[in-house]
N, CA and C atoms as a LAMMPS dump frame, in Angstrom:
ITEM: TIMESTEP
0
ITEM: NUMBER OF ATOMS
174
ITEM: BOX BOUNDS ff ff ff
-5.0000000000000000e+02 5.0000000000000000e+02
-5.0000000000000000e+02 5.0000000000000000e+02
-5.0000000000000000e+02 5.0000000000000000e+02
ITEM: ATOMS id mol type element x y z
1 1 1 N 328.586 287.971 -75.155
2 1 2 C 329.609 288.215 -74.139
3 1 3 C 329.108 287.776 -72.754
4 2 1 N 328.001 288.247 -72.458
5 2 2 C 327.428 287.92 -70.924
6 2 3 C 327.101 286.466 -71.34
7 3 1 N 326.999 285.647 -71.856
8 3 2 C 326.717 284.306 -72.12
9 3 3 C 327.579 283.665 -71.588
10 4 1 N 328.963 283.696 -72.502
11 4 2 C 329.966 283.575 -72.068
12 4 3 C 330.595 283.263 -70.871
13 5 1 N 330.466 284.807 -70.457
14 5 2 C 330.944 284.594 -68.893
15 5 3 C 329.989 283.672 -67.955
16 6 1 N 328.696 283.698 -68.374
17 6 2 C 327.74 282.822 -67.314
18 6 3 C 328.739 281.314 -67.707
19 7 1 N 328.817 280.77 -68.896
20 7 2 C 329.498 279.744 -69.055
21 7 3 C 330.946 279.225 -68.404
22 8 1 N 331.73 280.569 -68.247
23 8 2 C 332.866 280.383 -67.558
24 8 3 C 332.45 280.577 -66.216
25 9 1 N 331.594 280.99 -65.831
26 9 2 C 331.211 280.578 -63.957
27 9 3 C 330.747 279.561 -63.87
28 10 1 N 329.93 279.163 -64.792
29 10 2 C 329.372 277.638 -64.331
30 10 3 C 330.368 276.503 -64.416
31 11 1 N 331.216 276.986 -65.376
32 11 2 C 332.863 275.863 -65.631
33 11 3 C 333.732 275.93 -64.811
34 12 1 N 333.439 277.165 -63.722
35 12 2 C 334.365 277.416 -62.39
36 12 3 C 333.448 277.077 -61.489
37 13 1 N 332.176 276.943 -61.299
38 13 2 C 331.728 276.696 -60.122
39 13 3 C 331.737 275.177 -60.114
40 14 1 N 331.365 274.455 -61.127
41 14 2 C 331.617 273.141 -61.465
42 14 3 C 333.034 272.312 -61.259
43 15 1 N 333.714 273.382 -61.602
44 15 2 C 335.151 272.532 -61.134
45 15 3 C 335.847 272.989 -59.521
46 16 1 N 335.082 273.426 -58.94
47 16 2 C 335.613 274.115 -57.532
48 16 3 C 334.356 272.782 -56.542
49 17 1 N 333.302 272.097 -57.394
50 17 2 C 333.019 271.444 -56.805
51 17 3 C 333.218 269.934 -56.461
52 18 1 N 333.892 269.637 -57.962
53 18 2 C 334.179 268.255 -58.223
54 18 3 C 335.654 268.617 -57.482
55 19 1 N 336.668 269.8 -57.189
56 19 2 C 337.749 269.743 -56.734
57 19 3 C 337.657 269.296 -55.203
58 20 1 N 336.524 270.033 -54.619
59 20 2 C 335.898 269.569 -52.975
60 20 3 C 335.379 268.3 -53.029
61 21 1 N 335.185 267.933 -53.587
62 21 2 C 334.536 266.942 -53.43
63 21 3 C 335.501 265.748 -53.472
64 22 1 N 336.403 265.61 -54.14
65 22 2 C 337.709 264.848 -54.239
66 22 3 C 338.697 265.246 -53.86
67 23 1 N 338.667 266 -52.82
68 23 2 C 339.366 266.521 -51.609
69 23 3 C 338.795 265.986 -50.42
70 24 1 N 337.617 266.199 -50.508
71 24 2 C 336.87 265.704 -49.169
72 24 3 C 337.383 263.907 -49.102
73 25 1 N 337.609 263.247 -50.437
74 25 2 C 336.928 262.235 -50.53
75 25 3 C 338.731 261.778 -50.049
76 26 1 N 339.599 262.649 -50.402
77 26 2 C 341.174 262.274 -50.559
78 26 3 C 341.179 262.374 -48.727
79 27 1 N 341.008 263.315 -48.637
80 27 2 C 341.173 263.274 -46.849
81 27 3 C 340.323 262.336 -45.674
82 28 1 N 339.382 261.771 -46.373
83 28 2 C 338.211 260.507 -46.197
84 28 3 C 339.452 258.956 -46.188
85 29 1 N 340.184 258.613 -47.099
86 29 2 C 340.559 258.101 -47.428
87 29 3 C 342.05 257.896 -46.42
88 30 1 N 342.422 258.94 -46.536
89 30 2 C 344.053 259.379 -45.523
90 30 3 C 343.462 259.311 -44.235
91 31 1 N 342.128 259.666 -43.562
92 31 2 C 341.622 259.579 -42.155
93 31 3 C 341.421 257.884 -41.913
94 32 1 N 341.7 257.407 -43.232
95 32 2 C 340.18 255.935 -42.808
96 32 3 C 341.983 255.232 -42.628
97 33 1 N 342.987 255.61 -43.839
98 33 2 C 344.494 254.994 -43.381
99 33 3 C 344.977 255.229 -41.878
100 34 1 N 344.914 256.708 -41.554
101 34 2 C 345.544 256.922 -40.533
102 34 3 C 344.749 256.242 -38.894
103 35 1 N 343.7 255.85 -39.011
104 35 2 C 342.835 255.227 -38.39
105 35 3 C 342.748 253.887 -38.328
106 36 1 N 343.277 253.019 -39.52
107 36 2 C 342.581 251.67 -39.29
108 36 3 C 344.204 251.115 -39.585
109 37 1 N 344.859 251.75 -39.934
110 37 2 C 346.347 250.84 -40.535
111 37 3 C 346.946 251.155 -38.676
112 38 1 N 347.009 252.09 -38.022
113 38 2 C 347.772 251.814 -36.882
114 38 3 C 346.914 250.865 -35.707
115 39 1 N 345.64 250.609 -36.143
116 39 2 C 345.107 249.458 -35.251
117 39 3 C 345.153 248.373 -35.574
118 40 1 N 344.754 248.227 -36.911
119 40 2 C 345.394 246.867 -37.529
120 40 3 C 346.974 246.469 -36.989
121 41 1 N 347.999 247.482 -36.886
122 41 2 C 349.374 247.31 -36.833
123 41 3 C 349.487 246.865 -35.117
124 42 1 N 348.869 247.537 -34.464
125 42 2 C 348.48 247.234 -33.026
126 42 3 C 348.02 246.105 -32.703
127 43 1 N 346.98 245.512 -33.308
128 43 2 C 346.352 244.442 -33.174
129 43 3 C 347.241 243.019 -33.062
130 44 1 N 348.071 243.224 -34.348
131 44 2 C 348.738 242.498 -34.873
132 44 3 C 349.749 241.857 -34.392
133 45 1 N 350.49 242.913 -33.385
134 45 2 C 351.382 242.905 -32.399
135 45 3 C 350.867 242.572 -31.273
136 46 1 N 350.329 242.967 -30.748
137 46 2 C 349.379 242.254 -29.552
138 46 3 C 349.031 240.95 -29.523
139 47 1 N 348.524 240.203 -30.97
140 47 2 C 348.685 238.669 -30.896
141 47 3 C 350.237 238.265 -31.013
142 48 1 N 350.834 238.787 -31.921
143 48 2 C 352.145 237.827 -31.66
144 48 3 C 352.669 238.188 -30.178
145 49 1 N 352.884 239.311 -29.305
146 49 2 C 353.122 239.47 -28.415
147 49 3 C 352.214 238.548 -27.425
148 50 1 N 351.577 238.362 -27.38
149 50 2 C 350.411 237.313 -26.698
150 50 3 C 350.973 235.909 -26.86
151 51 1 N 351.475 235.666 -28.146
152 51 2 C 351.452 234.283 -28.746
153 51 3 C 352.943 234.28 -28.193
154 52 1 N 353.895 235.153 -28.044
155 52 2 C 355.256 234.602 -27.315
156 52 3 C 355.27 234.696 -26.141
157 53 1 N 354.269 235.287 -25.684
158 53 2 C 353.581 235.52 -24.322
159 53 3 C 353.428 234.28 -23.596
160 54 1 N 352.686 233.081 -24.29
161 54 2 C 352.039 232.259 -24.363
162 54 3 C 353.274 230.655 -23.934
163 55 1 N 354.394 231.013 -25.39
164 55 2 C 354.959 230.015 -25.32
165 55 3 C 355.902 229.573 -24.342
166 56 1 N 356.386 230.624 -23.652
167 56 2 C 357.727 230.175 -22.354
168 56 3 C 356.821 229.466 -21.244
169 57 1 N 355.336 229.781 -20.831
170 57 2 C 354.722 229.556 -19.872
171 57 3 C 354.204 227.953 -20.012
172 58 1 N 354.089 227.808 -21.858
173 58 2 C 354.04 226.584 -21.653
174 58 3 C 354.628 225.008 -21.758
């Protein structure tokens, strides 16, 4: 019986870690989107805005 239960804590502590851990890794992932997709999107606009910027002047 006490075996047991050591087995079902280690099968809960084990899965409460792989759950953090691919949580950490999910919100890693949504920070690195929410971070690099609106500068990329910025960027992007800034050259074409540049580049029509560019063409009436010349």
């Amino acid at each position: 019986m006490l075996d047991r239960h050591g087995k079902v804590a280690q099968l809960i502590i084990i899965h409460r870690l792989l759950f953090v851990s691919s949580f950490r890794r999910w919100i890693a992932t949504k920070a690195i989107q929410l971070i690099i997709v609106p500068r990329l999107f910025l960027v992007s606009s800034v050259r074409c805005w540049i580049a029509s910027a560019k063409l009436p002047s010349s």
